[in-house]
N, CA, C and O of each residue as an XYZ file, in Angstrom:
876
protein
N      27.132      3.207     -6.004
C      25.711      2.911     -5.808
C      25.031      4.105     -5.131
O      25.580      4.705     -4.208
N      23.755      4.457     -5.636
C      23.408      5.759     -5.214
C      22.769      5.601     -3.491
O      22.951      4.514     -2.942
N      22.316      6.293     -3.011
C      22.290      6.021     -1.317
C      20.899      5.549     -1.428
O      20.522      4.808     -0.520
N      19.961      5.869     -2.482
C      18.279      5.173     -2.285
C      18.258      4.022     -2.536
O      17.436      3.327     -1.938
N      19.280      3.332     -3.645
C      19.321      2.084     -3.759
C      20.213      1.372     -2.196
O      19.534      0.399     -1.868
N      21.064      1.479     -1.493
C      22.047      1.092     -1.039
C      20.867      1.164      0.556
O      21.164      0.531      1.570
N      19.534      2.068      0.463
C      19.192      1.893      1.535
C      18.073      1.091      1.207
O      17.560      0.702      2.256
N      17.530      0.714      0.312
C      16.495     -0.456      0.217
C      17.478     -1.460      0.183
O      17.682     -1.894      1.317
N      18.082     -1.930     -0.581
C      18.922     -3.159     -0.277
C      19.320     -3.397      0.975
O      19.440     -4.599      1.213
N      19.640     -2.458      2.129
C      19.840     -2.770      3.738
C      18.408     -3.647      4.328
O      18.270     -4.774      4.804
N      17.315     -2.356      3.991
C      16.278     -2.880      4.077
C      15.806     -4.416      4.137
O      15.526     -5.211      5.034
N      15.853     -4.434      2.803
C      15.443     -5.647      2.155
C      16.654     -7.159      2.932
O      16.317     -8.343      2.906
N      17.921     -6.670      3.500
C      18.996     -7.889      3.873
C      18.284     -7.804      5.491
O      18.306     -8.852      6.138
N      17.734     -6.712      6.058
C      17.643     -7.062      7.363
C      15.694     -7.632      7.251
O      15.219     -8.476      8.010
N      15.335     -7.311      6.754
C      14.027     -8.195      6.732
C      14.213     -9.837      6.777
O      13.579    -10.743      7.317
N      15.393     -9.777      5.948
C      15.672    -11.399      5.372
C      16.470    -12.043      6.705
O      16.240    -13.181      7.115
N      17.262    -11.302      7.197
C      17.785    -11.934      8.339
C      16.846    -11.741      9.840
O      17.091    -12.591     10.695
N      16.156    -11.040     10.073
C      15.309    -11.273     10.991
C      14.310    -12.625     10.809
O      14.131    -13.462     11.694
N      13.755    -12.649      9.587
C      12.486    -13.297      9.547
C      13.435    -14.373      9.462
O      13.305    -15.111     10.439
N      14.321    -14.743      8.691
C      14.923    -16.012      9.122
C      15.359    -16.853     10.274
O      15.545    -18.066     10.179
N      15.502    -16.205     11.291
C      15.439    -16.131     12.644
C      14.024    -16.997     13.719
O      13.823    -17.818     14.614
N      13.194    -15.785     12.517
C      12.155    -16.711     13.636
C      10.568    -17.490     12.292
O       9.357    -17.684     12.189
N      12.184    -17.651     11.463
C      11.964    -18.974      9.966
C      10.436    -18.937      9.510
O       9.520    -19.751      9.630
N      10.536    -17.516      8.870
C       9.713    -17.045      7.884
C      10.034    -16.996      6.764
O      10.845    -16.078      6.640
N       9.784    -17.651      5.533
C      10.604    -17.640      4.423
C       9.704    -16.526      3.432
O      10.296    -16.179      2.410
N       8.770    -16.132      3.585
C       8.366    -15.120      2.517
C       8.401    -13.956      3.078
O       8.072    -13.545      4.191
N       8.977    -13.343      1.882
C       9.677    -11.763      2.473
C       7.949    -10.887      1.911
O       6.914    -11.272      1.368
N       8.528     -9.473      2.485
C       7.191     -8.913      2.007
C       8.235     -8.029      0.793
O       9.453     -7.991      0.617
N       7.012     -7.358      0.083
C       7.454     -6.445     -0.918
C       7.579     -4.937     -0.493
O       6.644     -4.255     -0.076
N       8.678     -4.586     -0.637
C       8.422     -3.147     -0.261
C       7.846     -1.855     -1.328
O       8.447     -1.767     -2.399
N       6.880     -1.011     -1.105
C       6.815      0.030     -1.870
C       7.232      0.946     -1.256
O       6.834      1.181     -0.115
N       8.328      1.834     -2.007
C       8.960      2.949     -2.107
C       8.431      4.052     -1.732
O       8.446      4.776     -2.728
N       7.845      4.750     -0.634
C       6.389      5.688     -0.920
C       7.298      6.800     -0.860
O       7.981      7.127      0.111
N       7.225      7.549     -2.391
C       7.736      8.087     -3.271
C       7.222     10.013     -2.916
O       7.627     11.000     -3.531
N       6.307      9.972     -1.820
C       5.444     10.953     -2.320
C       6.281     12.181     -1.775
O       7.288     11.794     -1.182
N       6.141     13.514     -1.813
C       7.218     14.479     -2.060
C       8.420     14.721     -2.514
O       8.975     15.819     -2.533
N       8.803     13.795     -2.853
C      10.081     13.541     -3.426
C      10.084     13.852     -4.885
O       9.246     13.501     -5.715
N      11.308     14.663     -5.090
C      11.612     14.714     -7.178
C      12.105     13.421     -7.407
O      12.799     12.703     -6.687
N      11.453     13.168     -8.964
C      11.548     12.483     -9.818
C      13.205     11.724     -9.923
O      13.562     10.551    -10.036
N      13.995     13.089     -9.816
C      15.733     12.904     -9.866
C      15.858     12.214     -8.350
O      16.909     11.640     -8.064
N      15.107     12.261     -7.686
C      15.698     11.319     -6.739
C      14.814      9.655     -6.094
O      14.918      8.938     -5.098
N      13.978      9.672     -7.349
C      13.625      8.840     -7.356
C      14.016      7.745     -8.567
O      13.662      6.573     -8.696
N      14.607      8.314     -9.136
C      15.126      7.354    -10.628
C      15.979      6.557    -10.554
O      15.899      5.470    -11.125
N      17.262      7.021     -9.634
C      18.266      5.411     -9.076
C      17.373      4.054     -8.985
O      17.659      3.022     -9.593
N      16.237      4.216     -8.122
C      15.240      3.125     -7.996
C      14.808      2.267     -8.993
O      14.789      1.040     -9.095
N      14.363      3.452     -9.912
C      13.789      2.993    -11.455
C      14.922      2.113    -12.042
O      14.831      0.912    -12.300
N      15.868      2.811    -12.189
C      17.161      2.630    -12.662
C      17.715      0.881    -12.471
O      18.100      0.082    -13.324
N      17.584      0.768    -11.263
C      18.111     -0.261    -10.396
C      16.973     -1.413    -10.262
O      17.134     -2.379     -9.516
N      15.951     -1.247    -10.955
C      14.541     -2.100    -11.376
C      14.294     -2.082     -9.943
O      14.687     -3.052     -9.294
N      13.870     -1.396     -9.521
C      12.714     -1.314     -8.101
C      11.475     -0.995     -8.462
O      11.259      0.217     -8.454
N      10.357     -1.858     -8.859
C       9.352     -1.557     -9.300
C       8.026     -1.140     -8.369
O       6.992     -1.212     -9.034
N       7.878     -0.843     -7.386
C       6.655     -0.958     -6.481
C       6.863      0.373     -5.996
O       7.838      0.458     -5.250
N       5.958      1.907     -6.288
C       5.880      2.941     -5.549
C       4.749      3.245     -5.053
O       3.640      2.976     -5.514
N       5.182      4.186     -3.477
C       3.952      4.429     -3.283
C       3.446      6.241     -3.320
O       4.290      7.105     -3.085
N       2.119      6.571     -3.614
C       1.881      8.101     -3.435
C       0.705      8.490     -2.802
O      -0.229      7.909     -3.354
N       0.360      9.128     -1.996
C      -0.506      9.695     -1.242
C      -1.442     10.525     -1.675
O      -2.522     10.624     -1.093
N      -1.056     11.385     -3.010
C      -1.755     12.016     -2.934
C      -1.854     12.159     -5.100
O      -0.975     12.464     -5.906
N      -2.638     11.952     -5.210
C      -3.306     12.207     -6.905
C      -2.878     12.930     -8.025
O      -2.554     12.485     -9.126
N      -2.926     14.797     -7.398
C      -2.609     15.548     -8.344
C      -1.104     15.308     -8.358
O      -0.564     15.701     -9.392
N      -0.211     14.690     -7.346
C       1.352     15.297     -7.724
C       1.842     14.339     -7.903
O       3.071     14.342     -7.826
N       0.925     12.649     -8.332
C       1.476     11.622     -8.439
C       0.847     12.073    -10.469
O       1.668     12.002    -11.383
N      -0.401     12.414    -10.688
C      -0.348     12.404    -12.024
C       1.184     13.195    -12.751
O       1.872     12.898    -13.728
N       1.280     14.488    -11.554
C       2.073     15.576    -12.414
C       3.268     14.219    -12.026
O       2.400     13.346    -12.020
N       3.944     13.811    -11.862
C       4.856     12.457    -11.599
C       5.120     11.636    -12.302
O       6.165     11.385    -12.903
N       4.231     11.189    -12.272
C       4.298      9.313    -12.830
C       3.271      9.303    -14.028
O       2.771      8.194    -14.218
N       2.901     10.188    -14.775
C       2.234      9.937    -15.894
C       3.369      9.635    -17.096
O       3.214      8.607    -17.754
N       4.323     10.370    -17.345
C       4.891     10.435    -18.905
C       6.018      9.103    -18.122
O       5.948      7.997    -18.659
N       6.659      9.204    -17.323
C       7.002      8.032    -16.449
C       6.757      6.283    -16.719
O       7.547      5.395    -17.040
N       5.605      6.279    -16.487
C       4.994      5.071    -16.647
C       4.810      5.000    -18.325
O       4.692      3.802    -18.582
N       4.765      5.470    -19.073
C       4.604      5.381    -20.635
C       6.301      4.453    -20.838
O       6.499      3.405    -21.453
N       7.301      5.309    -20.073
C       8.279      4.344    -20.779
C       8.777      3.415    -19.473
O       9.852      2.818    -19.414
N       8.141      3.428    -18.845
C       8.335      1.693    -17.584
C       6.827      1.540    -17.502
O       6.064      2.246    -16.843
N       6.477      0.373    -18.377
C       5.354      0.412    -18.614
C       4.994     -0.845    -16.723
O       4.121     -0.925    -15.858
N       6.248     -1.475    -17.030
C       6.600     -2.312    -15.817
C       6.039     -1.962    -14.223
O       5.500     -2.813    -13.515
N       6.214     -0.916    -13.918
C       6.181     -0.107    -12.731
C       4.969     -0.519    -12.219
O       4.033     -0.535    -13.019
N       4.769     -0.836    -11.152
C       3.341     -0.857    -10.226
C       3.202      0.817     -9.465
O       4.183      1.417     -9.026
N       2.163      1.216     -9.447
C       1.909      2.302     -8.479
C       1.180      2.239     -7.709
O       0.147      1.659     -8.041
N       1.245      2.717     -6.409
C       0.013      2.195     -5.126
C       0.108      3.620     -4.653
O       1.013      4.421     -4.422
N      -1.486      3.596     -4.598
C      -1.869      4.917     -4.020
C      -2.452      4.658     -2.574
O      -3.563      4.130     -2.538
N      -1.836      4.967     -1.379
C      -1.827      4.509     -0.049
C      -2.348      5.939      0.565
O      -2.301      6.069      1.788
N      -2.777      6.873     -0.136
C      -3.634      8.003      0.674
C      -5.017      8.172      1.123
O      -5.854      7.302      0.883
N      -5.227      8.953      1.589
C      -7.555      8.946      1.383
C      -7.516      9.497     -0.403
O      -6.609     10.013     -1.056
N      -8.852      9.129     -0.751
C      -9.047      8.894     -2.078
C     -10.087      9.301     -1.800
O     -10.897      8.590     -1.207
N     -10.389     10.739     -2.203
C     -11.525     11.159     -2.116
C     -12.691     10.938     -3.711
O     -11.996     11.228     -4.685
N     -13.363     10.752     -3.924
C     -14.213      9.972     -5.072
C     -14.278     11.330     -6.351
O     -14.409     10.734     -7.420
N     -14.244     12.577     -6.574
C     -13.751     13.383     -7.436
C     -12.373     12.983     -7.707
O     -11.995     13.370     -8.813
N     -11.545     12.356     -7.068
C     -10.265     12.327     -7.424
C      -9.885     10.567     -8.414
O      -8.771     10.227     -8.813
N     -11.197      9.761     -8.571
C     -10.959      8.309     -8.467
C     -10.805      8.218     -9.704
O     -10.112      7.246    -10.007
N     -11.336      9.123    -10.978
C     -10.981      8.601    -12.413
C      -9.475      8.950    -12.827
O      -8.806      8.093    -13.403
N      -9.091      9.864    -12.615
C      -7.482     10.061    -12.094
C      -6.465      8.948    -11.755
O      -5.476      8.447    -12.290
N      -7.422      8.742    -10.209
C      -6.445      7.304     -9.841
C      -6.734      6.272    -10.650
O      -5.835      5.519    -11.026
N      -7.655      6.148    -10.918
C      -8.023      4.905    -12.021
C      -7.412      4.800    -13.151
O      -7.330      3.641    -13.557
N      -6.870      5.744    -13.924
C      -5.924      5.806    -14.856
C      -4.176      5.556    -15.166
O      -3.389      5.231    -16.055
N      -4.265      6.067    -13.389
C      -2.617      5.888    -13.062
C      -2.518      4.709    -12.431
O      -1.931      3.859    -13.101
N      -2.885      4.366    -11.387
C      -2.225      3.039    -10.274
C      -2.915      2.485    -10.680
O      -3.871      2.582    -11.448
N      -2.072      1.335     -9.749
C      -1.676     -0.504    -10.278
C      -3.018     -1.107     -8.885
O      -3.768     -2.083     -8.863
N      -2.835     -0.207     -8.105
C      -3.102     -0.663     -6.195
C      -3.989      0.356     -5.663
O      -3.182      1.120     -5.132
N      -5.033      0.800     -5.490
C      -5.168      1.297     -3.997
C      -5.388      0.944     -2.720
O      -5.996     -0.063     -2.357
N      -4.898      1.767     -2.032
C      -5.001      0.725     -0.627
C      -5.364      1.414      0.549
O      -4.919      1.342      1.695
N      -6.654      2.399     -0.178
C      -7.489      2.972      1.024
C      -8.969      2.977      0.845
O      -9.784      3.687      1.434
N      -9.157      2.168      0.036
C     -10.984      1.832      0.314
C     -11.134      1.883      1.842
O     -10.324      1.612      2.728
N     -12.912      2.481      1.915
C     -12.781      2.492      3.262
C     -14.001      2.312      3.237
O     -14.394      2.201      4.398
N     -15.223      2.180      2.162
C     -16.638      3.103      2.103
C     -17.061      1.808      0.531
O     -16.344      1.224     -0.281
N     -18.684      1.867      0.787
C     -19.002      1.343     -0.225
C     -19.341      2.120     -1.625
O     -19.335      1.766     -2.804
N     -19.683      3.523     -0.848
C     -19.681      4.884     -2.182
C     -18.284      4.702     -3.175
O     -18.300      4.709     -4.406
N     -16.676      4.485     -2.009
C     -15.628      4.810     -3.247
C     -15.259      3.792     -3.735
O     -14.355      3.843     -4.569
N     -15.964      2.282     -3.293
C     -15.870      1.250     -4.025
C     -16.363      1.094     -5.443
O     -15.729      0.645     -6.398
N     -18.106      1.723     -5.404
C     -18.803      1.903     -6.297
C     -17.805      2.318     -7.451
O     -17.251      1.634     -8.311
N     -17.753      4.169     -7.075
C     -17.081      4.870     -7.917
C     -15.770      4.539     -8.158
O     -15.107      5.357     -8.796
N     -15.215      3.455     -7.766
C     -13.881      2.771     -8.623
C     -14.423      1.873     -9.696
O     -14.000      1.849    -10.852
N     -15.065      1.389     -9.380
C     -15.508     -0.308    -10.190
C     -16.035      0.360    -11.769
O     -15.897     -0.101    -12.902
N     -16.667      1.597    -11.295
C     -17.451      2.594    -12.237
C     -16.541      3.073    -13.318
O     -16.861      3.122    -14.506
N     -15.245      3.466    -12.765
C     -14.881      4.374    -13.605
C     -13.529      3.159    -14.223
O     -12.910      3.560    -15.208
N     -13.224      2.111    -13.793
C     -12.329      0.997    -13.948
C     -12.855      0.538    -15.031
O     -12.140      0.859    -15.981
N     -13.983     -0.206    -15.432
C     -15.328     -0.204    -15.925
C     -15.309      0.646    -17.533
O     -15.445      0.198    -18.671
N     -15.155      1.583    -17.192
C     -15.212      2.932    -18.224
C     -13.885      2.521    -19.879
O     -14.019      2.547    -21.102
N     -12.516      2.131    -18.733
C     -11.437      2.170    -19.235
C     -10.691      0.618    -19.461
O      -9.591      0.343    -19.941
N     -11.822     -0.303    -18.880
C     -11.128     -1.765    -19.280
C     -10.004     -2.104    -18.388
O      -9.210     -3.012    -18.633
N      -9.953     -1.227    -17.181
C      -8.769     -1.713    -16.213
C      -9.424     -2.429    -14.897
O     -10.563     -2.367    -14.432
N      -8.380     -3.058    -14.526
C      -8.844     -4.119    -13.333
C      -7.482     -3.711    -11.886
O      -6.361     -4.191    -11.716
N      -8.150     -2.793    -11.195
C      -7.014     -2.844    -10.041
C      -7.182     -3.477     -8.787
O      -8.241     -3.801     -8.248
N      -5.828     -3.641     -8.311
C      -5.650     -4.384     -7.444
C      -6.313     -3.370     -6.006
O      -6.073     -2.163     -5.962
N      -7.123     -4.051     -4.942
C      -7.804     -3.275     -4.248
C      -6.951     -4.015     -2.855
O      -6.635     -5.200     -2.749
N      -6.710     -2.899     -1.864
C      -7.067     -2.731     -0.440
C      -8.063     -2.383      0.338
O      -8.583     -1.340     -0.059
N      -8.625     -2.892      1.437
C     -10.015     -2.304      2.114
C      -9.020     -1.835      3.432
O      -8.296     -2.665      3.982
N      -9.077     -0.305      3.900
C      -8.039      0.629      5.270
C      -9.145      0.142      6.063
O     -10.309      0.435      5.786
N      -8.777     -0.694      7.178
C      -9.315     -1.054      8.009
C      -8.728     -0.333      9.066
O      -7.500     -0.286      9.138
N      -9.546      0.324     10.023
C      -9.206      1.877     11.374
C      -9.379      0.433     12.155
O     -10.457      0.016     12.578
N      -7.991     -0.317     12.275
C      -7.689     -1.166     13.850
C      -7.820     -0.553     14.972
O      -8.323     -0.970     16.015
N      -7.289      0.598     14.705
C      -7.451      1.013     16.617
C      -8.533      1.642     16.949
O      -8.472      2.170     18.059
N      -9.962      1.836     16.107
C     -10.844      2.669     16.542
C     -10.455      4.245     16.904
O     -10.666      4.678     18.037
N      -9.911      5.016     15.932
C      -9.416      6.134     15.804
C     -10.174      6.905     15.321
O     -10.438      6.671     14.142
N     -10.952      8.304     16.049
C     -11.551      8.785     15.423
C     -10.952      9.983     14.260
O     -11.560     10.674     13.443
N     -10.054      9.915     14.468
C      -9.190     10.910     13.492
C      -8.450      9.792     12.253
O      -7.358      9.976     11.716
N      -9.059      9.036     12.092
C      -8.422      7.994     10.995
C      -9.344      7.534     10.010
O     -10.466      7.138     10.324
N      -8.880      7.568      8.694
C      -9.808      6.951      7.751
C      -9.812      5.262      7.783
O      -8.795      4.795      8.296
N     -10.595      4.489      7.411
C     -11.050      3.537      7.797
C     -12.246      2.968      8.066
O     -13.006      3.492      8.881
N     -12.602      1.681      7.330
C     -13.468      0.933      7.857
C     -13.424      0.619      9.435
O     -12.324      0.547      9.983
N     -14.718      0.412     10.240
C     -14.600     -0.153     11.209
C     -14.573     -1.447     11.333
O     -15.496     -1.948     10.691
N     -13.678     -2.508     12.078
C     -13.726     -3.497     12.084
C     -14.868     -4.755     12.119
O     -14.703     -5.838     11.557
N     -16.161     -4.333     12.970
C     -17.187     -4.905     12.569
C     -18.675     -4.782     11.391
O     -19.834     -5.186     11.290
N     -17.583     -3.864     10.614
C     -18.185     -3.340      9.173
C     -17.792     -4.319      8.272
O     -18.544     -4.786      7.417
N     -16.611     -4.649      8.440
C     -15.838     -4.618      7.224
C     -16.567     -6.170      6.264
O     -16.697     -6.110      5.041
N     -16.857     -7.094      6.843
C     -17.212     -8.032      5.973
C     -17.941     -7.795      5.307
O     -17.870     -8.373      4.222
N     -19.179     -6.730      5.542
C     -20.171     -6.289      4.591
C     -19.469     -5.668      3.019
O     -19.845     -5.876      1.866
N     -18.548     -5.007      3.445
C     -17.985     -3.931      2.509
C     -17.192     -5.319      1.770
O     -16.918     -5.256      0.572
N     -16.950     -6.206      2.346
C     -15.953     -7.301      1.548
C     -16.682     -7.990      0.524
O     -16.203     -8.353     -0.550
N     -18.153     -8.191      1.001
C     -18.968     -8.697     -0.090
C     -19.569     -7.967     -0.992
O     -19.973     -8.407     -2.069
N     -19.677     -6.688     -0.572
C     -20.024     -5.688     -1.744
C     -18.965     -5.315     -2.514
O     -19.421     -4.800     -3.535
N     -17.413     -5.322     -2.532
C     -16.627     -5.368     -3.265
C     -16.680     -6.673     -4.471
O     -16.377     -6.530     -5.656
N     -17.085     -7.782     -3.905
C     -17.295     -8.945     -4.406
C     -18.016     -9.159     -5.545
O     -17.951     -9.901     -6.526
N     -18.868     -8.113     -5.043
C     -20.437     -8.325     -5.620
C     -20.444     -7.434     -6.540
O     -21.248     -7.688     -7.437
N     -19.555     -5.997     -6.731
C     -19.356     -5.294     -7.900
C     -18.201     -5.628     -8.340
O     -17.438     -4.814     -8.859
N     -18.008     -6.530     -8.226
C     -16.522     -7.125     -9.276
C     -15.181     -6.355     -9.215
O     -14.393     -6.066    -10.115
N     -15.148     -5.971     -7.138
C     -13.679     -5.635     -7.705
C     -12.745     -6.136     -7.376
O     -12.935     -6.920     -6.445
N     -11.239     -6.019     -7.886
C     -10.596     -7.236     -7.613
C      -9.558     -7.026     -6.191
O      -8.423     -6.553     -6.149
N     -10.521     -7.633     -4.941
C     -10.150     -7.140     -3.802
C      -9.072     -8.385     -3.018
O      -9.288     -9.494     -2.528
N      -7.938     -7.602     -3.190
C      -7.111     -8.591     -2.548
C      -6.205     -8.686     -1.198
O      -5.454     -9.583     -0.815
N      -6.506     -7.589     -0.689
C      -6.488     -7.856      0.904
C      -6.432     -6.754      1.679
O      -6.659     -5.782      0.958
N      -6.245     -6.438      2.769
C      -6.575     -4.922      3.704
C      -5.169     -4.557      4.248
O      -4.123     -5.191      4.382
N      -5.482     -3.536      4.457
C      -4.361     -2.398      4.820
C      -4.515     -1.880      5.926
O      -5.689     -1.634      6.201
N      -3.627     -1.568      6.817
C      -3.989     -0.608      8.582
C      -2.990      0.535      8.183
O      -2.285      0.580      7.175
N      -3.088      1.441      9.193
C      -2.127      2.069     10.102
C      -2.589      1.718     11.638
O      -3.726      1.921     12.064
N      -1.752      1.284     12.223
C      -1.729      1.218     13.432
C      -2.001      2.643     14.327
O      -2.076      3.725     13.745
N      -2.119      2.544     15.569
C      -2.081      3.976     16.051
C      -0.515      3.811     16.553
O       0.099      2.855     17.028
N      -0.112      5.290     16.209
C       1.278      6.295     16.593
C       1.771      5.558     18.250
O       0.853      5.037     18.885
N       2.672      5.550     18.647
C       3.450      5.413     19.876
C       2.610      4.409     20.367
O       2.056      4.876     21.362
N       2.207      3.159     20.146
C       1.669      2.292     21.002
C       2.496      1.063     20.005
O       2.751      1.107     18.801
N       2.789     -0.021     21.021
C       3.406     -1.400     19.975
C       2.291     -1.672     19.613
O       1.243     -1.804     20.245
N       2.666     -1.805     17.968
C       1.726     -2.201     16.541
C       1.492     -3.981     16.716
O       0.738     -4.557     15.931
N       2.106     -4.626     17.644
C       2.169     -6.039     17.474
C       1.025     -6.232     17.371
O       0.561     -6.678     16.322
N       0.283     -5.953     18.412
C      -1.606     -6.674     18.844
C      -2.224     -6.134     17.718
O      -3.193     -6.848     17.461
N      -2.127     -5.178     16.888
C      -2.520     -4.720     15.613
C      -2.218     -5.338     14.491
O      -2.872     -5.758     13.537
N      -1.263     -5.320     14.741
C      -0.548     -6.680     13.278
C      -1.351     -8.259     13.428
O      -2.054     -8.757     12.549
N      -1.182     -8.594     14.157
C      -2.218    -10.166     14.890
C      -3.136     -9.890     14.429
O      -3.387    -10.518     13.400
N      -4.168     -8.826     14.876
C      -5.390     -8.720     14.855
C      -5.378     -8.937     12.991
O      -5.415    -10.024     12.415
N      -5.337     -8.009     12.548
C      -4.959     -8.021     10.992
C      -5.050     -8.786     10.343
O      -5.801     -8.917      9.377
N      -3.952     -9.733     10.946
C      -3.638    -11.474      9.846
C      -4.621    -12.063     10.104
O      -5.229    -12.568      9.161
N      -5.158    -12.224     11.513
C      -6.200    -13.090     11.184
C      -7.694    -12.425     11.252
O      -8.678    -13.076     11.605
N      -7.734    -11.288     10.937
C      -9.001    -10.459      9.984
C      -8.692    -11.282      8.313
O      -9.493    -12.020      7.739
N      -7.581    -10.958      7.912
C      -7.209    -11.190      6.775
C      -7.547    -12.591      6.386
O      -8.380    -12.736      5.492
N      -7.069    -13.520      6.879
C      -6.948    -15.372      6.625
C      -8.526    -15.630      6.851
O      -9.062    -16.406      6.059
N      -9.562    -14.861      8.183
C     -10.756    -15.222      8.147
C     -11.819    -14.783      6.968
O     -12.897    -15.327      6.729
N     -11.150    -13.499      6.203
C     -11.909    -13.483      5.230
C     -11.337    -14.150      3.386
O     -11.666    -13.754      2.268
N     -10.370    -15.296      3.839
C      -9.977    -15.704      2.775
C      -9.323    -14.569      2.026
O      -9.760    -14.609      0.876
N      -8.510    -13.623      2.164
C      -7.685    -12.576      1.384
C      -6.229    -13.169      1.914
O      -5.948    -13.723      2.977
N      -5.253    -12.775      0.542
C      -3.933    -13.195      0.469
C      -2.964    -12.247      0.781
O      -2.025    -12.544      1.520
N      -3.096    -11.075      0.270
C      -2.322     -9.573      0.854
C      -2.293     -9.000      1.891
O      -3.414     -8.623      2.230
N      -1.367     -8.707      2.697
C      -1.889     -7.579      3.791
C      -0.566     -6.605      3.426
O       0.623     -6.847      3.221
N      -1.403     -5.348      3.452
C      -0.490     -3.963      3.677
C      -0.668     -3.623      4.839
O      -1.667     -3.250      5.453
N       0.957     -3.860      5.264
C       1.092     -3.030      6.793
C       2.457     -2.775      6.939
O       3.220     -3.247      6.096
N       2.947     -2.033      7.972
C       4.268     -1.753      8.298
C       4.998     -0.695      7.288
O       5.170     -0.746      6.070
N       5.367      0.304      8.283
C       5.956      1.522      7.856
C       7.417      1.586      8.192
O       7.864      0.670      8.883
N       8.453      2.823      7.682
C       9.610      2.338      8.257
C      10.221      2.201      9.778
O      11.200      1.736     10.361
N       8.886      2.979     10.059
C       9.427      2.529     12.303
C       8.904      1.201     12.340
O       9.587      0.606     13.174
N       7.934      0.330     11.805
C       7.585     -1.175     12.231
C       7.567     -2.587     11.637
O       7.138     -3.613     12.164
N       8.356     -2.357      9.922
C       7.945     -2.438      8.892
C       8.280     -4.136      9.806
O       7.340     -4.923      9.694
N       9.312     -4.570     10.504
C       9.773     -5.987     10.982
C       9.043     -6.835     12.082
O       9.130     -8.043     12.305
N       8.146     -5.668     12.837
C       7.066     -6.578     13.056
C       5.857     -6.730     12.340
O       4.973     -7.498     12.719
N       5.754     -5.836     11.033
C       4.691     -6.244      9.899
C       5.032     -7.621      9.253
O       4.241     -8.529      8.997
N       6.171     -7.588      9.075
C       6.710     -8.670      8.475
C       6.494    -10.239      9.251
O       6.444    -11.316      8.656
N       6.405    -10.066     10.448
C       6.204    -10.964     11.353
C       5.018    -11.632     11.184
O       5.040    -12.858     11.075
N       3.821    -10.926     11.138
C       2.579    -10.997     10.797
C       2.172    -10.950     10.155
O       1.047    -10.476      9.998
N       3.207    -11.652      9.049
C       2.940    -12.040      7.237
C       2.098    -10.781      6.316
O       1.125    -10.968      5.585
N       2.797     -9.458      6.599
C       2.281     -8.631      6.016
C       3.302     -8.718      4.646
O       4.508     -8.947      4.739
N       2.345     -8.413      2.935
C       3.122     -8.911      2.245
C       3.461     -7.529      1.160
O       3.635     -7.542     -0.059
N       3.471     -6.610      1.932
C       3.235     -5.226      1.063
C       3.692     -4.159      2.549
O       3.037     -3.993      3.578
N       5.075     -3.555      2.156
C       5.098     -2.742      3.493
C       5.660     -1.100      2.553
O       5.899     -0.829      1.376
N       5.671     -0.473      3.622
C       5.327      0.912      2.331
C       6.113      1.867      3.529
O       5.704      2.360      4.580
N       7.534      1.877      2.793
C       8.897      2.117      3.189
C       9.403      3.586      2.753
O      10.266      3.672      1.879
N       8.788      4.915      3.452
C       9.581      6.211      2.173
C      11.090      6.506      3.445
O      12.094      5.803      3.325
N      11.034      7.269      4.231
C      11.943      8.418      4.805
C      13.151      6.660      5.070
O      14.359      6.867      5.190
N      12.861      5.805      5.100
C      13.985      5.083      5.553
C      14.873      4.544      4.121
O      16.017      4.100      4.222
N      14.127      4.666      2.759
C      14.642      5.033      1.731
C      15.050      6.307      1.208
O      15.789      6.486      0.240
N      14.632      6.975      1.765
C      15.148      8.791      0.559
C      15.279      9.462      1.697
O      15.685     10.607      1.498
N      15.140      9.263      2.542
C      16.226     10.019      4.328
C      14.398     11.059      4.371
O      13.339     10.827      3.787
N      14.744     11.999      5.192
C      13.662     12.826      5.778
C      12.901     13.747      4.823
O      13.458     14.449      3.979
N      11.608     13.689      5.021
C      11.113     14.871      3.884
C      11.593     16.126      4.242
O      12.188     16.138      5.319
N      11.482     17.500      3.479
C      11.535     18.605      4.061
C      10.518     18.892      4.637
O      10.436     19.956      5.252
């Protein structure tokens, strides 16, 4: 068994035995976030039907996952980076997910160019929990506006995404989250990375976006 598969499957057994513990029965999904990584060491995954990746960044997910996805037509792709709006007919062509709306401009220009091509993606709104000024993100007492203007241009918005801030426990962030999430009637939450992914999980996050603890350290 190759070591990328053998380390999501750890993954995936200790999620299951924690949350069972404190008798959570829905696991979250992990995406693979795939991004710097070659293709050759991302294919055990493929291989082994792991369908959910994630990429950060546009140009090196097209040069990637374009001829890719032609023959796993299966594959979900989630683009979990900033998405700058020159870059959105691109993403609109490739991924399944984004999960950094932040703005009603790159809402527009998704719905626009989705629109164009007869596709319907699955949306995240990056909600900046900690009030970070170095973070992309909605602000938290923004965000319902932006929820109904997603609404209101028909896109298909199905729940929000954080990063927590660095070296502080993510718990009070995760809380805050779920019930941002449940008060605006959304079913998804993306949260939890591989330093927190088990207290995301705690806080019924249902999308956690897992790279260096699958494919070991970037260079």
């Amino acid at each position: 068994m190759h070591s990328t598969v053998k380390n999501l499957l750890d993954i995936k057994d200790t999620i299951k035995v924690k949350l069972n513990k404190i008798n959570i029965k829905n696991y979250p999904k992990i995406i693979a976030v795939s991004k710097t990584f070659k293709i050759d060491q991302i294919s055990p995954l493929i291989d082994y039907g792991h369908k959910d990746f994630g990429e950060n960044k546009v140009q090196e997910a097209v040069e990637k996952w374009t001829e890719i996805k032609k023959i796993n037509p299966e594959l979900q792709l989630h683009m979990i980076g900033k998405l700058q709006t020159n870059k959105v007919k691109f993403a609109v062509k490739l991924f399944d997910y984004i999960h950094s709306v932040d703005s009603e401009k790159l809402a527009k220009k998704i719905a626009d160019e989705q629109n164009k091509i007869n596709k319907n993606i699955k949306i995240f709104l990056q909600v900046n929990i900690g009030d970070e000024n170095q973070k992309s993100g909605i602000n938290k007492n923004e965000l319902k506006s932006l929820v109904n203007y997603c609404i209101e241009i028909n896109l298909d918005l199905i729940g929000l995404m954080c990063i927590p801030p660095a070296n502080i426990d993510p718990e009070v962030y995760f809380e805050e989250m779920k019930n941002l999430n449940k008060s605006l009637g959304l079913t998804e939450l993306s949260m939890g990375m591989s330093s927190d992914f088990i207290i995301a999980a705690k806080y019924e996050s249902t999308f956690i976006r897992v790279g260096s603890s699958i494919f070991g350290q970037r260079s």
